[in-house]
N, C-alpha and C positions, 0 to 999 in steps of 0.2 A: 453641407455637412458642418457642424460645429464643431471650435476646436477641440481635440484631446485632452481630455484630462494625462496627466504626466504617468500616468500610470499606462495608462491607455494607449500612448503616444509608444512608450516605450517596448512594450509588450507589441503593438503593429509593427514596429521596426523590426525585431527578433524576428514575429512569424514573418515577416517580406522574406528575410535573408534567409531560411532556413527554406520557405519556397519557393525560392531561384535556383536552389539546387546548385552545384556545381562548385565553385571557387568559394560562393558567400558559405553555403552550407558545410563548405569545411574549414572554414574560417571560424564559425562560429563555436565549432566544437572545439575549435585546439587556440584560438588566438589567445596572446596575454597582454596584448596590447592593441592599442589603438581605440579604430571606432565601434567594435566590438566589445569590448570591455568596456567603455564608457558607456553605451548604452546597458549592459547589464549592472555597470555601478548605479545608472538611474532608476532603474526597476525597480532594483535593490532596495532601495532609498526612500521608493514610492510606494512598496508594497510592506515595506516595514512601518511604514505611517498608518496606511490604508488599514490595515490588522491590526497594528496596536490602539486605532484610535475605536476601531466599529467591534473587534474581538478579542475585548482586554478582562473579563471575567476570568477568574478565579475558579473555574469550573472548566473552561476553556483551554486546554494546553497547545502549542503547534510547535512545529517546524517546517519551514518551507525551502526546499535546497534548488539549485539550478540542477538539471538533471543530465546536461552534459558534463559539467565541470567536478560536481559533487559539494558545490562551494555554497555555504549557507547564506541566506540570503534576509532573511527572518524568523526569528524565535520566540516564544514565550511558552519556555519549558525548562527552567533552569537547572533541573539537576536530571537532564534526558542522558545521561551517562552515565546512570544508576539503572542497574538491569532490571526489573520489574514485569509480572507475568502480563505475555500481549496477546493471550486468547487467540484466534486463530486467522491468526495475521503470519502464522510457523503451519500453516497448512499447505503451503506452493512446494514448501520444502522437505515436509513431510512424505506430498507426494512426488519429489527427487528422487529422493532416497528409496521410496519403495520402487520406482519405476530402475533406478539403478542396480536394483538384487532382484530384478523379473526380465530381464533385454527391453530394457524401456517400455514394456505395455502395461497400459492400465485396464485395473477390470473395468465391468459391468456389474453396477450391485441398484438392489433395488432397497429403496428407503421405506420403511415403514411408518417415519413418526416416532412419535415421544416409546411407541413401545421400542423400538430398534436402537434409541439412545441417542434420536436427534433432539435440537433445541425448540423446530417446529411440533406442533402436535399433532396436524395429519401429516400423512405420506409425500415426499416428497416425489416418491416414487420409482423408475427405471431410470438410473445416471450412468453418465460418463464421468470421467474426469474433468471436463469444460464445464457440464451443465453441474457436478456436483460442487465447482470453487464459486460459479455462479451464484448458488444456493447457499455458499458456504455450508453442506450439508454435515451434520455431525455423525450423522450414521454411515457413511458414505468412510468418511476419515478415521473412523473410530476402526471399519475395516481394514484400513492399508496399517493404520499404528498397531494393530494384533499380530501381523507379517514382517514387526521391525520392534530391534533393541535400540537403547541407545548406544550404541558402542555403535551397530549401524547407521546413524545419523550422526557420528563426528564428521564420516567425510565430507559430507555437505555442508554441516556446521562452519569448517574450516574452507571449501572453496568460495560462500559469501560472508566469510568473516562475521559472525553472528556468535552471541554466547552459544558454547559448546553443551550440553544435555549432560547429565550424570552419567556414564556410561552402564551403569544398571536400569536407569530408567526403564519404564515398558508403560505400554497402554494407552489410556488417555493421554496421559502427560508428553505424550509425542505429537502430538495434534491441539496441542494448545490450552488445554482444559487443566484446571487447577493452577499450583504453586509453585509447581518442583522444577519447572523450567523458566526462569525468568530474562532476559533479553533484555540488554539496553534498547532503548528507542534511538539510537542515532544508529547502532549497530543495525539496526531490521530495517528504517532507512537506507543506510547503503547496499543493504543486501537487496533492498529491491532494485536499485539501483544496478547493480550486479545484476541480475536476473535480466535486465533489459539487455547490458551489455551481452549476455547467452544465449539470447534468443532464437538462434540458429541453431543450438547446441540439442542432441538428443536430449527426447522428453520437453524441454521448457519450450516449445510451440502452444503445445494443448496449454501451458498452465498459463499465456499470454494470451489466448482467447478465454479463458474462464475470465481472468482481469476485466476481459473487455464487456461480456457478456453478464457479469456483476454489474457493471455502470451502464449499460443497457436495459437489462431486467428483472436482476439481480438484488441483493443487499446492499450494491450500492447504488442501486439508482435515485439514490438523493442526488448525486454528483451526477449521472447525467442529464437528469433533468433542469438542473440547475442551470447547466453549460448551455450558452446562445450560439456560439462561434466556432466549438469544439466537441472532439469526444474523451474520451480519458480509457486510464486501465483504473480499477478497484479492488481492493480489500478492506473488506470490513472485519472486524472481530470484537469478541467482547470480555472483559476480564475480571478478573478479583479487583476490587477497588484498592488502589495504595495510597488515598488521600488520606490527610491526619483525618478528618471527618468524615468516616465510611459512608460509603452508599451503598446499595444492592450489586452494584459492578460499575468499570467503565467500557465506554466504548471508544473503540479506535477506527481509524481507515486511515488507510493510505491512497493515494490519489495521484497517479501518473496522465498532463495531459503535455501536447495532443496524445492519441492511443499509439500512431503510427510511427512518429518521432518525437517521445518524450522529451520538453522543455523546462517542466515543472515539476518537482516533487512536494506537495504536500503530507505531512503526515499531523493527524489530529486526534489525541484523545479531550473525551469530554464524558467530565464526571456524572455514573448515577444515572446514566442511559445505555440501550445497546447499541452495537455496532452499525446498525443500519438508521436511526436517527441521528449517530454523527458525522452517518456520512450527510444527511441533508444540509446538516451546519457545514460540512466542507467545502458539500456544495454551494453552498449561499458564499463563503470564504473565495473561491475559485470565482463566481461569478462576479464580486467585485473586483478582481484584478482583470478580468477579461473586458470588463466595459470599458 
């Protein structure tokens, strides 16, 4: 075997300690010092080179956080603290909220296509909640956001700390679509973040297999097909463009790997495309940090 690249080297270390399970694996999540944090200072270091040097376009946004700690690790997104619409990347928590005003279940609806007010044009067809974040289906969402105000989505606004909704809001604009709900990108970062840590919690099971089933064979299976060594959780979504020089939209995803225990958060928009071709770029991003 040849040696590691530092990126490489550093990133094998993490996954060893996290699959030893036991001392190392809770070391890694709570240490603030020692050989644990040196190694994640190295990562840090190597994956902030690695990406500024092969994904430094102007078209290109990221953030990349450790996803136990929440501690940012690489950026090229300077003003990701500026709220701006993130398309339906507010679809996990759309469907919170509606599962928290129903005793946690979700319907059955069946997708018709562009007639029923999806983004695809035929039928997606008979979904669940799994197969419908898989799909990212808009007909699917656009039902659960007709069942919910915004006054109803502050509670979950505020338990993952994400920009709050206008509490008149209704309709589309609960599920992502248009203007009127705009989101910092570091805030919907940590919210998914959050959402891993709930993961046991009523309802966020299903919305953890959609993630995963997105990166499997889904909208975002750019990222997992990408992945050599891993799987990931996915959302994709797509939005109004906020570049000074508009495009048609952008597209964003977010990118939790491994699926099973989150190590990695990437989140990436990329101008002038949809959500499911940036997640390819995330993937090609994710793939050089895994070699």
């Amino acid at each position: 075997m040849g040696k590691l690249k530092p990126v490489s080297a550093a990133l094998a270390i993490v996954a060893s300690l996290v699959s030893a399970g036991g001392v190392f694996a809770q070391s890694l999540r709570s240490s603030a010092s020692g050989p644990v944090t040196s190694v994640r200072s190295l990562f840090a270091q190597s994956a902030a080179r690695t990406l500024g040097e092969e994904f430094a376009s102007d078209d290109v946004s990221y953030i990349l956080l450790d996803a136990q700690t929440g501690s940012l690790l690489a950026s090229h997104w300077p003003d990701a603290d500026r709220p701006i619409p993130l398309g339906s990347l507010i679809k996990p928590f759309t469907a919170l909220a509606y599962a928290e005003h129903h005793d946690f279940h979700y319907p059955i609806y069946v997708c018709r296509g562009a007639t029923s007010g999806c983004w695809q044009p035929s039928p997606h067809g008979r979904l669940n909640i799994v197969s419908a974040l898989a799909y990212s289906c808009n007909s699917y969402f656009l039902d659960l956001a007709a069942h919910l105000t915004g006054n109803e989505m502050l509670e979950v606004a505020a338990q993952f700390g994400i920009d709050p909704p206008d509490p008149t809001l209704s309709g589309p604009a609960l599920m992502g679509i248009g203007e009127e709900w705009p989101i910092a990108p570091f805030r919907m970062a940590n919210a998914y973040l959050e959402l891993i840590e709930r993961r046991d919690d009523p309802g966020v099971r299903k919305i953890i297999l959609g993630l995963q089933d997105s990166a499997l064979w889904g909208t975002g299976s750019g990222v997992g097909r990408a992945l050599k060594h891993s799987d990931a959780l996915v959302k994709t979504g797509t939005a109004v463009c906020t570049h000074a020089h508009h495009g048609p939209g952008d597209g964003f995803v977010i990118a939790l790997v491994p699926a099973d225990q989150p190590q990695l958060l990437l989140f990436v928009r990329v101008h002038g495309v949809a959500g499911a071709k940036a997640a390819a770029i995330a993937g090609r991003m994710l793939s050089r940090l895994e070699q």
